[in-house]
N, C-alpha and C positions, 0 to 999 in steps of 0.2 A: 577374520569373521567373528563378529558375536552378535547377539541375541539379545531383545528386551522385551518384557512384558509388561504391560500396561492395563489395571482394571481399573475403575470407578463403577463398583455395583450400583452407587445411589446414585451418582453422577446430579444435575438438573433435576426437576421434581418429574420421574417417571420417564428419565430419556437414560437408561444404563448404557456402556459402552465397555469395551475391550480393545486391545490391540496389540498386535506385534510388529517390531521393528526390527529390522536384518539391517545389517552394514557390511558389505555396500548393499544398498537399495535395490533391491529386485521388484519385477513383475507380481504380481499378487491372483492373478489367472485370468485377467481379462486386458494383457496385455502393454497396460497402463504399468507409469512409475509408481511407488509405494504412495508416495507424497502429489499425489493428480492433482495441477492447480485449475482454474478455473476455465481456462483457455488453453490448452496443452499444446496447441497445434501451433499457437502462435510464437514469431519468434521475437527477440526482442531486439530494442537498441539504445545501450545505454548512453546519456550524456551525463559525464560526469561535471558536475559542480561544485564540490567542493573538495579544497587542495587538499585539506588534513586532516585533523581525526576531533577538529577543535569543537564540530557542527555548525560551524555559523560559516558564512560567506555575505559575498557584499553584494546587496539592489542590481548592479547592473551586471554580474555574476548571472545572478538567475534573469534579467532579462534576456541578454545573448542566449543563454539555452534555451528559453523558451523561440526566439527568433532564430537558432540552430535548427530546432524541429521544422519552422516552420519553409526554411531553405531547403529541408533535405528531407521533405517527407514524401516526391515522386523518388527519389538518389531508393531510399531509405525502403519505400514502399510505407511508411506510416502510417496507420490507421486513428490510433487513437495515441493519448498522451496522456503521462501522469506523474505527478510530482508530490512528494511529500516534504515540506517544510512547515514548521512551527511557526508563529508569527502571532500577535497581539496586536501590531503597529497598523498603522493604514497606510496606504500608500494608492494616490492617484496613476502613478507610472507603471506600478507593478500588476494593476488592476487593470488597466489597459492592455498591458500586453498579453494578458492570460486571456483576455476578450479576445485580442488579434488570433491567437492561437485560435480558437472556435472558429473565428470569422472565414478561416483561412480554410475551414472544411474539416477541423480534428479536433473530435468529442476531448475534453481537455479535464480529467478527475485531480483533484486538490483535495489534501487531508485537512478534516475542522481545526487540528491542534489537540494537546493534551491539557488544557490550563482551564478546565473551569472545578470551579466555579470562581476562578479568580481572574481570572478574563477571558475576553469573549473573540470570534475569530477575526483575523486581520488578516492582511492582504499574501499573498493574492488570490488565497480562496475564497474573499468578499467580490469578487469578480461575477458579474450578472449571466453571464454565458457561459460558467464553469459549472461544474457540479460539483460540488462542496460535499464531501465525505466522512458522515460523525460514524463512532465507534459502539455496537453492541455488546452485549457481554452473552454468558452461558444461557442466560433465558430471554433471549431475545430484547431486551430491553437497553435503551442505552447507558452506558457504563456512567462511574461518576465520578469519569476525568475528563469525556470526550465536550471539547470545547462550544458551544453556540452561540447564536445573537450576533453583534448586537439587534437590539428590538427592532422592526420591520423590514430586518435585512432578507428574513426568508432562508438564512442561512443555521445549521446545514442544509442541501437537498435531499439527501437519502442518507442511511444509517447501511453498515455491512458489520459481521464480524469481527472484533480489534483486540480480543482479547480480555480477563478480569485482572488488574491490578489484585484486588481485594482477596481472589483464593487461586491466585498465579496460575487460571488458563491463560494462554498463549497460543499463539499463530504461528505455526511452521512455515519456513519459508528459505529460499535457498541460500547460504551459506556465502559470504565474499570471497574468500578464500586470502583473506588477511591474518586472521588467527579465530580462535575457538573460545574468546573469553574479552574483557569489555577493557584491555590492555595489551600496550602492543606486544609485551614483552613476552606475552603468552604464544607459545607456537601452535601453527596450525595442524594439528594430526591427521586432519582427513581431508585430502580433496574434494571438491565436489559434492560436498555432505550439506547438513541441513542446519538450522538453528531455530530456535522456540522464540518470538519477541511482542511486544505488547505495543497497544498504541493505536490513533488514527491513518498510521504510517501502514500497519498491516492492512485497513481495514477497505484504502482506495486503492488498492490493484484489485480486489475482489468486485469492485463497480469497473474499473477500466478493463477489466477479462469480459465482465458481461458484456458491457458495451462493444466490444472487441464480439462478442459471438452474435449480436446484434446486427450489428455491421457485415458477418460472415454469411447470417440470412439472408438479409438485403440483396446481396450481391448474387447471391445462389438463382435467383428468382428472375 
């Protein structure tokens, strides 16, 4: 067991904050995990796409996952779908199939990328039926890594959360349970624990949870 304390008196201009951390993660008294994501109730299902730790994979890699989803999303019970990859490039085929994905009934969240201002977003978050996901920072504003454009694309759709490069806030978010550090050789100490990460990649599971409790209303009614 141990204990961590977290202030930031000044924090953002006029949002101060505190916190503490238990390991392992317990209730906080309203019955929730420490770390409440946006959609808590929902469960997930991962497709894995890439083999290794390299980050890249190949076009037809992510298109089979995206056509995975859309086979097995009664199997599955799927509501909504979200992927995070980086990309500059365009791509006709790969912009189709993230379309297919919508077409097919499933809200489909894609991150802008982390590359501007040195490029702008590429496939297959240039996809007209996707919701393209740029990055905020501590004061609401977007960050100045989160990718846009190109000009009349309309892209991003919406902005969430992603973290500040600039004064290393970060996004908690659950853990792989590969290891505890950004090499493999590093071992894992804690199961099931947490890790802090930055980027467009934190920023669209925060739209695909809403979207996800959106859908939850819908259904209720």
């Amino acid at each position: 067991m141990w204990q961590a304390w977290g202030c930031n008196p000044g924090g953002s201009p006029n949002r101060p904050f505190s916190i503490k951390e238990t390991y392992p993660y317990s209730a906080v008294g309203d019955g929730d995990n420490l770390f409440r994501g946006v959609a808590p109730d929902y469960r997930l299902t991962g497709v894995k796409i890439f083999a290794g730790a390299s980050g890249s994979t190949a076009t037809s890699e992510l298109i089979e996952a995206m056509d995975w989803v859309i086979a097995n999303k009664l199997t599955y019970r799927i509501k909504v779908a979200t992927m995070s990859v980086g990309s500059s490039a365009t791509s006709t085929t790969l912009r189709n199939a993230a379309n297919n994905v919508v077409a097919n009934g499933i809200p489909f969240t894609l991150s802008a990328g982390n590359d501007f201002p040195s490029s702008t977003i590429g496939d297959p978050a240039l996809a007209e039926k996707a919701i393209t996901v740029g990055a905020t920072n501590d004061d609401d504003q977007m960050t100045d890594y989160s990718s846009n454009g190109p000009a009349d694309s309309g892209k991003p759709d919406v902005v969430a959360p992603g973290g500040s490069f600039n004064v290393k806030t970060a996004i908690t978010a659950a853990d792989t349970n590969d290891d505890d550090a950004e090499v493999q050789s590093f071992p894992d100490y804690n199961r099931n624990d947490y890790q802090n990460l930055m980027g467009t990649s934190m920023a669209t599971p925060h739209v695909g949870g809403a979207a996800a409790l959106v859908i939850q209303a819908l259904e209720s009614h």
